[in-house]
DSSP file (Angstrom, degrees, kcal/mol; ACC not computed):
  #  RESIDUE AA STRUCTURE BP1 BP2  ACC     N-H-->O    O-->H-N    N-H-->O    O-->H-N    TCO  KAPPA ALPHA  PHI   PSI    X-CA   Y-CA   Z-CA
    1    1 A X              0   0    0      0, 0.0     5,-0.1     0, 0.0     3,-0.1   0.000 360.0 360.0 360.0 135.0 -107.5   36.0   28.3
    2    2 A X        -     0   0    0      1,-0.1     5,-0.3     2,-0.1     4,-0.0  -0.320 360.0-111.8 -78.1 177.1 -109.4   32.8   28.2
    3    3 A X  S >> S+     0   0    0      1,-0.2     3,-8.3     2,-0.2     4,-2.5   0.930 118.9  53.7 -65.9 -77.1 -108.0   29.3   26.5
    4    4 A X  H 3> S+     0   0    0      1,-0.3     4,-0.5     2,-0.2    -1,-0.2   0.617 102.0  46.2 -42.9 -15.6 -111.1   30.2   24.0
    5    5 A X  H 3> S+     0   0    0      2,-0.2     4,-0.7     3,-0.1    -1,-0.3   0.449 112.6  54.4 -99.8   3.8 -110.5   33.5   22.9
    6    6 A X  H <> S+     0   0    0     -3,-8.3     4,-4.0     2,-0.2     5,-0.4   0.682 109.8  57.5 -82.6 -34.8 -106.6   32.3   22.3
    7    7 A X  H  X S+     0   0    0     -4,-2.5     4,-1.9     1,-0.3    -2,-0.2   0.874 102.6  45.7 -54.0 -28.8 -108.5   29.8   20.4
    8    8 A X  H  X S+     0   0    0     -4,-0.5     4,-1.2    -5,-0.4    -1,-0.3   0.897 111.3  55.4 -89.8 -35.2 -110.0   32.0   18.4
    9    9 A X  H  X S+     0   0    0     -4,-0.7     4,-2.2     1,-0.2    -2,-0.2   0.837 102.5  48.7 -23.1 -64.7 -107.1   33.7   17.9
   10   10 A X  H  X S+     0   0    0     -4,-4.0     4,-0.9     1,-0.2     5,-0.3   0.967 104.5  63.4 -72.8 -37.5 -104.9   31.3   16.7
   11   11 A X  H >X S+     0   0    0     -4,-1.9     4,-0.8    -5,-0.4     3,-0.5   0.865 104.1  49.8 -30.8 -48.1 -107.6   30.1   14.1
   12   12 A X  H >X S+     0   0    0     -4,-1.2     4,-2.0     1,-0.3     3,-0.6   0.933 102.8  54.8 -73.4 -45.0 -107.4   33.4   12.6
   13   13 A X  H 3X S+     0   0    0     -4,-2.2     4,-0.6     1,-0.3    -1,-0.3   0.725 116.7  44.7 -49.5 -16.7 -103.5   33.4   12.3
   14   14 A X  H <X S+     0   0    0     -4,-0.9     4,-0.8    -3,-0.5    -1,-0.3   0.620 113.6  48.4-103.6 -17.8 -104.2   29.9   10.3
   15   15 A X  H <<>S+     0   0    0     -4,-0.8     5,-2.0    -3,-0.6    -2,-0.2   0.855 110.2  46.2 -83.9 -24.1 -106.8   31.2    8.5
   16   16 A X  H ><5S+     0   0    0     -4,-2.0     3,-0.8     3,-0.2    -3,-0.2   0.746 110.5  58.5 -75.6 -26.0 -104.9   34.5    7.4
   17   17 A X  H 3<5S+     0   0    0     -4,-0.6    -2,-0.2    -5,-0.3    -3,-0.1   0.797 104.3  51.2 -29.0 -45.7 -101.6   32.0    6.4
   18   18 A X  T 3<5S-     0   0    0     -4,-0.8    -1,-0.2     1,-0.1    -2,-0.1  -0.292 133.4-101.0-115.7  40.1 -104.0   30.0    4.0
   19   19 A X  T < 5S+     0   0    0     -3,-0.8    -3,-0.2     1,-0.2     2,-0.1   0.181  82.0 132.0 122.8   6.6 -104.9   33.6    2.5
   20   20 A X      < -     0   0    0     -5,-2.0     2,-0.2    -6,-0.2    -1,-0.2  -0.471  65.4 -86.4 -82.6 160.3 -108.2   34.0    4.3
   21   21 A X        -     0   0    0     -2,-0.1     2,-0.9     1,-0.1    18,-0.6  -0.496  44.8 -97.9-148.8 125.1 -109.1   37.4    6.3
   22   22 A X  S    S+     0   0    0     -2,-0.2     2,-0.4    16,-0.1   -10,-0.1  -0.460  87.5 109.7 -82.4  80.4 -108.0   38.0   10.2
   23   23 A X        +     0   0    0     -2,-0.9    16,-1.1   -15,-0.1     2,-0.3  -0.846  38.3 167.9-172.4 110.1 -111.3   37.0   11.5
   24   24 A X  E     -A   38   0A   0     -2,-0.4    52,-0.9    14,-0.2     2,-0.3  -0.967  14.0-159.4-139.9 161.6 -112.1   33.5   13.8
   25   25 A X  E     -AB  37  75A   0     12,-1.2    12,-3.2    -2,-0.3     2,-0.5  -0.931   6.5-176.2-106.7 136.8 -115.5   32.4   16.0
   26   26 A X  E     -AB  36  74A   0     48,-1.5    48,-2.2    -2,-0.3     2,-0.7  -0.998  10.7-160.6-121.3 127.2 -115.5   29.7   18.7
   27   27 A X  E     -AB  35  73A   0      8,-4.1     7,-2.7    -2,-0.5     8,-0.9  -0.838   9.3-167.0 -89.3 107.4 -118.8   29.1   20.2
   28   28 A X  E     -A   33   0A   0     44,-1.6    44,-0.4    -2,-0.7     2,-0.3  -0.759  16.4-173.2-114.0 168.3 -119.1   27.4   23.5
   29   29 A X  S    S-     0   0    0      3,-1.8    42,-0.1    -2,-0.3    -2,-0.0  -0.905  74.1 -17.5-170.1  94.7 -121.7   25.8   25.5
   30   30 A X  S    S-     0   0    0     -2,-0.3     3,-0.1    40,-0.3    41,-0.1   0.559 125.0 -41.8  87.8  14.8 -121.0   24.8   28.9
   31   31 A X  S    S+     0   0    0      1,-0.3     2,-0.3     0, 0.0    -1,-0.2   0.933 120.5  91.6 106.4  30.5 -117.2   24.6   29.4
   32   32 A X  S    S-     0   0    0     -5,-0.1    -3,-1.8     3,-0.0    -1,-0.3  -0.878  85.7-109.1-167.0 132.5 -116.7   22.8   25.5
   33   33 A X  E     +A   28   0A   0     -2,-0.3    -5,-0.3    -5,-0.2     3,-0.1  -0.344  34.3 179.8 -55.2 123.6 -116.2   24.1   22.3
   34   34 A X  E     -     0   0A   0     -7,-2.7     2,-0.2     1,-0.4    -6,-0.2   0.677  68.1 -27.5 -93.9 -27.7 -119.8   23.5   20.4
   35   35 A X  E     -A   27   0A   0     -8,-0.9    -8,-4.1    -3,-0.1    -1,-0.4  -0.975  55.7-174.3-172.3 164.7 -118.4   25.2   17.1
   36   36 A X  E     +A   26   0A   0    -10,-0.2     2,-0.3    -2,-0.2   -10,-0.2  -0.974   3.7 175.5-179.4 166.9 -115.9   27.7   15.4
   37   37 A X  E     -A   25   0A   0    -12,-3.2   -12,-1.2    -2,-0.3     2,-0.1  -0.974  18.9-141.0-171.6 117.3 -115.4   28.7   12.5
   38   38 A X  E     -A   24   0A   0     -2,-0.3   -14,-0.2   -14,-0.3   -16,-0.1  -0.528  49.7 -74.0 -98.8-166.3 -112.8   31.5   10.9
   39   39 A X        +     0   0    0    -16,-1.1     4,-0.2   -18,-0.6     2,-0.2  -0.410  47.9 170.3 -73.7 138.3 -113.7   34.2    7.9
   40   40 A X        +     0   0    0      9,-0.4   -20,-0.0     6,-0.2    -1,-0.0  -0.547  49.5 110.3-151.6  88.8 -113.9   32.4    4.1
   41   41 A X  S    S+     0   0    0     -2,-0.2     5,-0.4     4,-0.1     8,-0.1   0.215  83.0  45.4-126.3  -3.4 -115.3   35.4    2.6
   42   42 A X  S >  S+     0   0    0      3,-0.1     3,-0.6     2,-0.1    -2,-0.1   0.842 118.5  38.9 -85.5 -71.8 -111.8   35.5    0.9
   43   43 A X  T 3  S+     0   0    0      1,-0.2    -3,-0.1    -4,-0.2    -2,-0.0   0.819 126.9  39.3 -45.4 -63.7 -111.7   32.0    0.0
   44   44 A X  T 3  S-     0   0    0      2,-0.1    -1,-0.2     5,-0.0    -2,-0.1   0.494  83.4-138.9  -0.7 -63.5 -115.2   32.1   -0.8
   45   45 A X    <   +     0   0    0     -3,-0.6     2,-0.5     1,-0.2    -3,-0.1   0.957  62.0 132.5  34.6  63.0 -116.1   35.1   -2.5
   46   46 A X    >   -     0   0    0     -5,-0.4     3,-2.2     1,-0.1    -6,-0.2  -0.913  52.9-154.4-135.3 105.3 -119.3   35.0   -0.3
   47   47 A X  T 3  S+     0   0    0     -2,-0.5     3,-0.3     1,-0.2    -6,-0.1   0.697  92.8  61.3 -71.2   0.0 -119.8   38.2    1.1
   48   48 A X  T 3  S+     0   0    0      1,-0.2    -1,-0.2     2,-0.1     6,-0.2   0.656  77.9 120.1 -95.5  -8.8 -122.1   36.1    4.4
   49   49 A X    <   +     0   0    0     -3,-2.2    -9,-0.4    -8,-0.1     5,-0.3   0.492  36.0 144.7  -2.7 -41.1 -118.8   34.5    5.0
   50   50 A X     >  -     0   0    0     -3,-0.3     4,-2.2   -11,-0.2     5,-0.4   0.502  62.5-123.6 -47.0 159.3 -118.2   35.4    8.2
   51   51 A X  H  > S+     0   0    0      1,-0.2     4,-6.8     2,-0.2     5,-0.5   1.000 115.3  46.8 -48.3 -58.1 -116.5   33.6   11.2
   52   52 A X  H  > S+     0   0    0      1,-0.3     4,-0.7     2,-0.2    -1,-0.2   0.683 110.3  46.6 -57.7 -24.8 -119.8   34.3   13.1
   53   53 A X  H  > S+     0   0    0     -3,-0.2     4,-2.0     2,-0.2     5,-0.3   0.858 113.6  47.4 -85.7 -54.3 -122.2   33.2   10.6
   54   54 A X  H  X S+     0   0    0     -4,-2.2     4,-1.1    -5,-0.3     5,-0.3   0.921 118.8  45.1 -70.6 -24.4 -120.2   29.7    9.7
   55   55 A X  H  X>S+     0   0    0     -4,-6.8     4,-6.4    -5,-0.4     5,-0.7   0.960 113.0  48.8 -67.0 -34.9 -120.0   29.1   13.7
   56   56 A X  H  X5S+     0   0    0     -4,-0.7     4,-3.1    -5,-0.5    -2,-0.2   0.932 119.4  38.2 -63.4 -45.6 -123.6   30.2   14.1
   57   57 A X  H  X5S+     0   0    0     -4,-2.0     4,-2.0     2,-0.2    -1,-0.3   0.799 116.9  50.2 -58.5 -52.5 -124.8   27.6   11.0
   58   58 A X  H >X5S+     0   0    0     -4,-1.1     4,-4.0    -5,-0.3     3,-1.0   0.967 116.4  41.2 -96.2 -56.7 -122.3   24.8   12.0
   59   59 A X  H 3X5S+     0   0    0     -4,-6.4     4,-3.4    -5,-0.3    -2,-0.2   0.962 117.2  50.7 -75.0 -18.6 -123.5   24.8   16.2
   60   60 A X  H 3<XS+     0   0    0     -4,-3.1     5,-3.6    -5,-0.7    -1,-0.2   0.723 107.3  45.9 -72.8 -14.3 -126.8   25.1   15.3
   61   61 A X  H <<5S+     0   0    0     -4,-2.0    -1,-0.2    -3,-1.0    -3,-0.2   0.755 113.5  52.3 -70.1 -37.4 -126.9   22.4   12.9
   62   62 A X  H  <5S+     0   0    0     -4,-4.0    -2,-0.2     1,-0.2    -3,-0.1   0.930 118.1  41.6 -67.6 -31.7 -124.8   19.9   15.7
   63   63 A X  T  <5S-     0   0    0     -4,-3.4    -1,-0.2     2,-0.2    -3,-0.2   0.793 105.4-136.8 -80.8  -9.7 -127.6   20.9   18.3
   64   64 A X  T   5 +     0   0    0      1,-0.3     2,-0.3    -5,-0.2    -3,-0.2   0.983  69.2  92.3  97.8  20.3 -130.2   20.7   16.1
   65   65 A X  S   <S-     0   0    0     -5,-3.6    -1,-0.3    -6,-0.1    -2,-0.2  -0.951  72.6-131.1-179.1 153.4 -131.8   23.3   17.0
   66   66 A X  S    S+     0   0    0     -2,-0.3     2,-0.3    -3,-0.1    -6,-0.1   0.449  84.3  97.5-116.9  -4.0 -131.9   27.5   15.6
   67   67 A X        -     0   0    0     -7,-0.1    24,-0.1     1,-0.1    23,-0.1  -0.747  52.1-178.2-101.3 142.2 -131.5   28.5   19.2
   68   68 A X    >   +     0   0    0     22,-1.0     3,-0.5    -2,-0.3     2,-0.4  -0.552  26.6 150.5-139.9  40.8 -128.3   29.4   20.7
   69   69 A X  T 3   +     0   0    0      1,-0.2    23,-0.1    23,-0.1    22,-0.1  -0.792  69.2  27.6 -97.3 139.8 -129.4   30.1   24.4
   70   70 A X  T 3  S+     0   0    0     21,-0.9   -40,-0.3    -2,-0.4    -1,-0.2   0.115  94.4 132.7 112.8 -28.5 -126.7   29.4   26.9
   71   71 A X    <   -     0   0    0     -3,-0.5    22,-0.4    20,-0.3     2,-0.3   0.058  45.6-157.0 -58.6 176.4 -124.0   30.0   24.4
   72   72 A X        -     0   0    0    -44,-0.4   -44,-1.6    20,-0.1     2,-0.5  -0.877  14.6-148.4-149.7 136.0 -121.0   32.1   24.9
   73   73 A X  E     -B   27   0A   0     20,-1.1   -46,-0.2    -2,-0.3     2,-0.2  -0.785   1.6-154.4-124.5 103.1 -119.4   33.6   21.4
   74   74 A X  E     +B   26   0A   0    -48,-2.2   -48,-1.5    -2,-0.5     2,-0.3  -0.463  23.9 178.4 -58.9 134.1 -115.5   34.2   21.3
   75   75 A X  E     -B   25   0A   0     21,-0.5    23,-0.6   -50,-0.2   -50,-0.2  -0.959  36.3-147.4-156.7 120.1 -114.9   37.2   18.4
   76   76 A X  S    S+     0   0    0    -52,-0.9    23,-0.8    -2,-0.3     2,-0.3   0.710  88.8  16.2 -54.7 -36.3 -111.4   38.7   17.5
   77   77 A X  S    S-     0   0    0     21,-0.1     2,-0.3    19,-0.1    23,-0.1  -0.879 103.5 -72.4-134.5 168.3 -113.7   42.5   16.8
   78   78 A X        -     0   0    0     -2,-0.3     6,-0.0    21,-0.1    -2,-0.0  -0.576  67.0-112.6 -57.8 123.3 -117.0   44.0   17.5
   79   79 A X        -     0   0    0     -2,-0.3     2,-0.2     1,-0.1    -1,-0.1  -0.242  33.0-111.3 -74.6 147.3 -119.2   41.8   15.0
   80   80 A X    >>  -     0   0    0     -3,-0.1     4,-2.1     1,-0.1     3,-1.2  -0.482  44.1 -84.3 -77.4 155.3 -120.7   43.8   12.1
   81   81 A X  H 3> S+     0   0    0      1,-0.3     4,-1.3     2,-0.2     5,-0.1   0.728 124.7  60.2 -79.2  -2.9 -124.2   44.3   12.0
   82   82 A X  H 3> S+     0   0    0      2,-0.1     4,-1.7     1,-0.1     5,-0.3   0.932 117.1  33.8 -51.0 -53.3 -125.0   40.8   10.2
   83   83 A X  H <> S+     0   0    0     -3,-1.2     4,-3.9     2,-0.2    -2,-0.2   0.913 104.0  62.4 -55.6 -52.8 -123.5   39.2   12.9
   84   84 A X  H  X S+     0   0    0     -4,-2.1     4,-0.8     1,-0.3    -1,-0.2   0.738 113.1  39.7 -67.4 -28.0 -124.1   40.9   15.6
   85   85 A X  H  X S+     0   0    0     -4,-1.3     4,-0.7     2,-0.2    -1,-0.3   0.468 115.9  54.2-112.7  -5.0 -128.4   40.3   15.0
   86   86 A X  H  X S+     0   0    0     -4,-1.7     4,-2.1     3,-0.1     5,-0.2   0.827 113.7  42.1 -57.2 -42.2 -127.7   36.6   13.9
   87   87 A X  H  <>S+     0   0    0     -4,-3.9     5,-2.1    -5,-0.3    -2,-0.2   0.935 119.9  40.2 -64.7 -33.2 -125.8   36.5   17.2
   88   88 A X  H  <5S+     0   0    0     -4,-0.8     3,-0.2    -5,-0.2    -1,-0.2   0.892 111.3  59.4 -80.8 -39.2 -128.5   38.3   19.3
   89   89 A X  H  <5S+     0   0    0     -4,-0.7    -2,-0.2     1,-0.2    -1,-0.2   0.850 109.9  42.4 -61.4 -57.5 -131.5   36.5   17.4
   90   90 A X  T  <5S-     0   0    0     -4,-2.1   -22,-1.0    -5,-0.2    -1,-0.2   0.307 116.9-112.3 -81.5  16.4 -130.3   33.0   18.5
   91   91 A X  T   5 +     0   0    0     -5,-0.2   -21,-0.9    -3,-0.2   -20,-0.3   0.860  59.3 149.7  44.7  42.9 -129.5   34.0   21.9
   92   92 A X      < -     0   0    0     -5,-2.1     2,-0.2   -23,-0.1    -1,-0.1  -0.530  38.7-132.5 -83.5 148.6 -125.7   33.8   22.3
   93   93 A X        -     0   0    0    -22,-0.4   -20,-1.1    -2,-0.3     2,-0.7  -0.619  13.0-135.8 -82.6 162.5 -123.7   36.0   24.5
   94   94 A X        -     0   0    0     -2,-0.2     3,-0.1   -22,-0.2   -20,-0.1  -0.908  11.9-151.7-117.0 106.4 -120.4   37.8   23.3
   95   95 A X        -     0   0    0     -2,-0.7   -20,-0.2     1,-0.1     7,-0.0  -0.573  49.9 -72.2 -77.6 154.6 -117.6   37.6   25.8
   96   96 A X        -     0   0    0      6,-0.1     2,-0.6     1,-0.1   -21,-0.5   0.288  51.1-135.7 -45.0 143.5 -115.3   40.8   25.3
   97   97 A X    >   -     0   0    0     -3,-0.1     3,-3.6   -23,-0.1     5,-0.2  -0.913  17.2-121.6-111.4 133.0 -113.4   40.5   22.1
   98   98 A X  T 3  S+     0   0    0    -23,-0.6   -21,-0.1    -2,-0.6   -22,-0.1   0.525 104.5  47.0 -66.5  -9.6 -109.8   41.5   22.4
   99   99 A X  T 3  S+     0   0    0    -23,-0.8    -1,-0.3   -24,-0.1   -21,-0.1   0.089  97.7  85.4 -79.1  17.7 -109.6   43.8   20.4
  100  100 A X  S <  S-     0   0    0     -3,-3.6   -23,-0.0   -23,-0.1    -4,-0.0  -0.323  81.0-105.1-109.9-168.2 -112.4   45.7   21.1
  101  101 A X              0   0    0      1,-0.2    -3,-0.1    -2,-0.1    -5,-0.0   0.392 360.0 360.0 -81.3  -4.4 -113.5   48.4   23.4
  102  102 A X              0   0    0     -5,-0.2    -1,-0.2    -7,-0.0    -6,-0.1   0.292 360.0 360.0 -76.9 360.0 -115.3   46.2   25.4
């Protein structure tokens, strides 16, 4: 397991402590964390919540930019299919999620 997909890990274990939903993204771009972001669709009550959505929103605002090529996206599960065509539509990769079949 990489440092970033522990990262993402442990996000969600702080975000399910502060009553929030099992769920974390880290984005990275080039060996350095560009963004991350756990679930606050609990917190929220905003069903577009997701980890994946608030990373995608948060590195694309720091680059500037709506395009995500080069990216690499750390995921606790197989993204749902919001996610999965925000993530494919800005042109991140998904490195294996640990808990997935992948």
């Amino acid at each position: 397991m990489t440092d970033f997909a522990q990262r993402a890990i442990d996000f969600a274990r702080l975000n399910v402590a502060e009553g929030g939903r099992p769920f974390a993204t880290v984005i990275v771009k080039d060996g350095q964390v560009l963004a991350e972001s756990a679930n606050k669709v609990a917190q929220t009550n905003d069903p577009t919540a997701h980890a994946e959505i608030l990373a995608i929103r948060a590195a694309c605002t720091k680059l500037g930019t709506e395009q995500l090529f080069g990216t690499t996206f750390y995921v606790l599960a197989h993204p749902c299919p919001m996610c999965l065509g925000s993530q494919e539509l800005n042109g991140g990769k998904r490195a294996a999620a640990p808990n997935s079949a992948d």
